[in-house]
N, C-alpha and C positions, 0 to 999 in steps of 0.2 A: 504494500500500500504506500503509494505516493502522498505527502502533504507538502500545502503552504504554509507556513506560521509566520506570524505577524503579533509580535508585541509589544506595545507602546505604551510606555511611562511618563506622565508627566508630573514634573512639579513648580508650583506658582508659588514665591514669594512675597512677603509682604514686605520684605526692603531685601537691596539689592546683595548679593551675592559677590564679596571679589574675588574667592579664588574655592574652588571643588574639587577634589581630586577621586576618582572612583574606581571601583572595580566590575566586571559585570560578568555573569556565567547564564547566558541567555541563549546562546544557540547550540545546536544540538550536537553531539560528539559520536564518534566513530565507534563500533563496538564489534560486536557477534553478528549482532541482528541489524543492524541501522548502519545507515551510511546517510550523509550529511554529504548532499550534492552541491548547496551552493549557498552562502550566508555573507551576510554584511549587516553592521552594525552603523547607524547614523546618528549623529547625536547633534543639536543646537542648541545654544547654538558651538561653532566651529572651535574641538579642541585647540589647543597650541600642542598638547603632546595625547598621542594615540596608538597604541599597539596592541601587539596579540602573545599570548603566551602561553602555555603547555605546562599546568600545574603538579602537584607532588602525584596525584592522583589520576593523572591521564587527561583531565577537563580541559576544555580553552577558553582563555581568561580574557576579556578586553578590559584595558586598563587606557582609562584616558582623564585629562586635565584641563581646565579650563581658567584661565589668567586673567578675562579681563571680565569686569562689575555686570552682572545678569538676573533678571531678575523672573525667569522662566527657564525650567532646564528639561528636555525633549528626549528620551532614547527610544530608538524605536530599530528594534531587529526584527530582520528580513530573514528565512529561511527555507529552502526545500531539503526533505527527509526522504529517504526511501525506510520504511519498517517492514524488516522480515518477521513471518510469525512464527513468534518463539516456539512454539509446538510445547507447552505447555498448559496448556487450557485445565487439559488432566493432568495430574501432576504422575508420575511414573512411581508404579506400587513396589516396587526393589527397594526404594532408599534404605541406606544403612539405620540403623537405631541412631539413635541421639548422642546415645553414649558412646558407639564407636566411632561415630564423628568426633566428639569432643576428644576420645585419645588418638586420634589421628592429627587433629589441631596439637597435639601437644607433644606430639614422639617426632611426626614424617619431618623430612626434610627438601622435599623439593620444592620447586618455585611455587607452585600457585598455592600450598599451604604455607609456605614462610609468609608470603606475601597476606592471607586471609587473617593470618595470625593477629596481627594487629587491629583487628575489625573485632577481636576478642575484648579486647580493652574498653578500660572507661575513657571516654571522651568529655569535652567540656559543655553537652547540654544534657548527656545520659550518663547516667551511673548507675551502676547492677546493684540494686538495693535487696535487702531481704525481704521486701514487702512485693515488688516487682516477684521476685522469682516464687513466691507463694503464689501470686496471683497468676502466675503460669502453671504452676504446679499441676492442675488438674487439665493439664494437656500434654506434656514430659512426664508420662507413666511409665514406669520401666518398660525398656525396650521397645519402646513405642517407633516405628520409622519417622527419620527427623521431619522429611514432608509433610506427613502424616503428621504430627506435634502441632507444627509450624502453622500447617492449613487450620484444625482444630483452633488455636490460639487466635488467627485472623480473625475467626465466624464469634470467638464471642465477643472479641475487640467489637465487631462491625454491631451486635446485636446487642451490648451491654452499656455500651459509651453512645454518647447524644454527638450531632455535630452541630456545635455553636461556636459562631465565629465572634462574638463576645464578650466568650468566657475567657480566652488565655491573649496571652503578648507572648513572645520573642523569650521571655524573661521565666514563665511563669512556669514552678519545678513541675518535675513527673508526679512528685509528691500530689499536688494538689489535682492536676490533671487524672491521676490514678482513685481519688479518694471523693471528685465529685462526678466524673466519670464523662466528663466534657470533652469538649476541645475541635480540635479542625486537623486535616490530612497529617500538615506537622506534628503534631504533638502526636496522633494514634502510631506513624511509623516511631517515632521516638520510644513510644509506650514500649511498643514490637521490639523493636532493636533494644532497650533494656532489658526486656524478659530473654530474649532468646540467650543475649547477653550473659545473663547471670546463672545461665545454666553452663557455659565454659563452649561457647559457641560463637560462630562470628557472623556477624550480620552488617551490613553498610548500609547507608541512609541514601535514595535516589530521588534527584528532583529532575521536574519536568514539566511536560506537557498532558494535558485530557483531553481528545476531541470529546466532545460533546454532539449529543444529538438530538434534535425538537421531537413534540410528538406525532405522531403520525398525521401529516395531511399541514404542520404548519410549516411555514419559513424559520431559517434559525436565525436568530439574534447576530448582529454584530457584534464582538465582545464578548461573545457569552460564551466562549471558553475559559479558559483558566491553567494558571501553573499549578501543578499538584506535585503530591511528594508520598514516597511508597519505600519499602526497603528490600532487600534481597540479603539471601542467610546460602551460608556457603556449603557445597557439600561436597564430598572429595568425592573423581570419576565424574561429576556431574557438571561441578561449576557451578554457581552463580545462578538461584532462582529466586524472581521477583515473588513478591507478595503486594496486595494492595487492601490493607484493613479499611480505608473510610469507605471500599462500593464490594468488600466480601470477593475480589478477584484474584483470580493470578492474572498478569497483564501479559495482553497480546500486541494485537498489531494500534489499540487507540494510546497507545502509552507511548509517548516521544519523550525520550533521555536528555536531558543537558548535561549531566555530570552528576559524580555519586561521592562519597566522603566518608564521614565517620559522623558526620550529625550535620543539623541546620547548615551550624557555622562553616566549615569547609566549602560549600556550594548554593551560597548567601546570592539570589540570584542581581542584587544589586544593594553594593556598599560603597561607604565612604566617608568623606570629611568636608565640610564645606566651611566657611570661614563669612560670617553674617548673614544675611537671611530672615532674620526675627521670625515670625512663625509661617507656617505653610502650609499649600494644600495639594494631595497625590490624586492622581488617577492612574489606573492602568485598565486595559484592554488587553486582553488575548482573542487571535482568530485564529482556529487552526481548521481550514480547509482542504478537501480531498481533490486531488490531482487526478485520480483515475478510479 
């Protein structure tokens, strides 16, 4: 499946702006399944400094600067995707247990488990609490296959937790997200990637794209896409399988990749530092349109 995507940020100042410096991780990267046919990033107004860069993690970074007094700032990336289907819709009934995942994480030594290794770890927006891994518990039954866990855990993430986009910020722990049972895409794969986390398994945090679809017989909205965010938990022989707890999926061919991390923070799809401004106001738009 072919797409366009189209996403545009804007932000209005209430005083002027003299200098911005940012990062951005907005267009789609290369992988297994996706390839990333053709992308550009535009921003007004016109940087003074503008480049591209190939992160710790594989991602591509646009990093641009703006020097002189603004007081409106525009990004808006252009891109076409090709997305191959993962062939996981069903997830494959073989997987090892959880537990011989976990001591394969901890004994092997070759590249794609050294490299998952670190997806083991705490990161700076999850941390494998004892309260997370209780509350996976009754999905990591002994011997259970890790898929099989992993799937289980999504369906009651998706049917136990509420999605309000009210309830959390940027900021707001697992703790409280786990204990009022709220939150938005972010926080449920964070939820995910803690619990998997804390049983001594490794999982990475994936942000992206959702096509969206109207309902039958309407027009769809302009806009009315959106950046979403889902994780993937590693399994040795297999590689790398997506999970998507806020719509109870494993993601096929509507899930467009920008970049993957260890949480939020790593693949922040737009950051930075600005220098005046007084206060402001955001918009953003996603369109993500089918090519064939």
């Amino acid at each position: 499946m072919k797409y366009r995507v189209i996403h545009k940020t804007h932000y209005a100042y209430s005083d002027a702006v003299s200098l911005c410096q940012n990062e951005a991780h907005l267009l789609p990267r290369n992988c297994t399944y996706q390839q990333c046919l053709k992308s550009d990033l535009i921003v007004s107004p016109l940087p003074a400094i503008q480049h591209t860069h190939t992160d710790f993690f594989g991602n591509q970074v646009n990093y641009f600067a703006i020097q002189s007094p603004h007081e409106t700032l525009t990004i808006t990336a252009h891109s076409e995707v090709e997305v191959q289907y993962p062939g996981f819709s069903k997830l494959p009934t073989d997987s090892p247990s959880w537990e011989q995942v976990r001591e394969v994480l901890e004994t092997a030594q070759d590249g794609d488990t050294l490299e998952a290794r670190e997806f083991v770890l705490d990161s700076p927006f999850i941390t494998a609490t004892t309260d997370l891994k209780t509350y996976a518990a009754p999905s990591f039954t002994p011997e259970r296959p890790i898929l099989d866990a992993v799937r289980d855990l999504m369906k009651r993430v998706f049917h136990e937790f509420s999605y309000d986009p009210h309830f959390t910020t940027i900021v707001t722990p697992l703790s409280d997200v786990l204990a009022h049972k709220r939150g938005v895409c972010q926080d449920f794969a964070h939820l995910m990637i803690g619990c998997v986390r804390s049983y001594g398994l490794a999982a990475r945090y994936v942000s992206g794209y959702l096509e969206t679809l109207p309902p039958p017989g309407q027009e769809k909205l302009q806009g009315s896409d959106a950046s979403h965010a889902w994780l993937s938990v590693f399994v040795p022989e297999q590689g790398w399988v997506d999970f998507d707890p806020t719509n109870n999926q494993i993601p096929t061919y509507q899930h467009i990749t920008t970049g993957w991390g260890r949480d939020y923070g790593d693949v922040t799809p737009l950051r930075g530092v600005i220098f005046g401004g007084g206060t402001h106001t955001l918009s953003v738009s996603v369109d993500v349109d089918r090519l064939n």
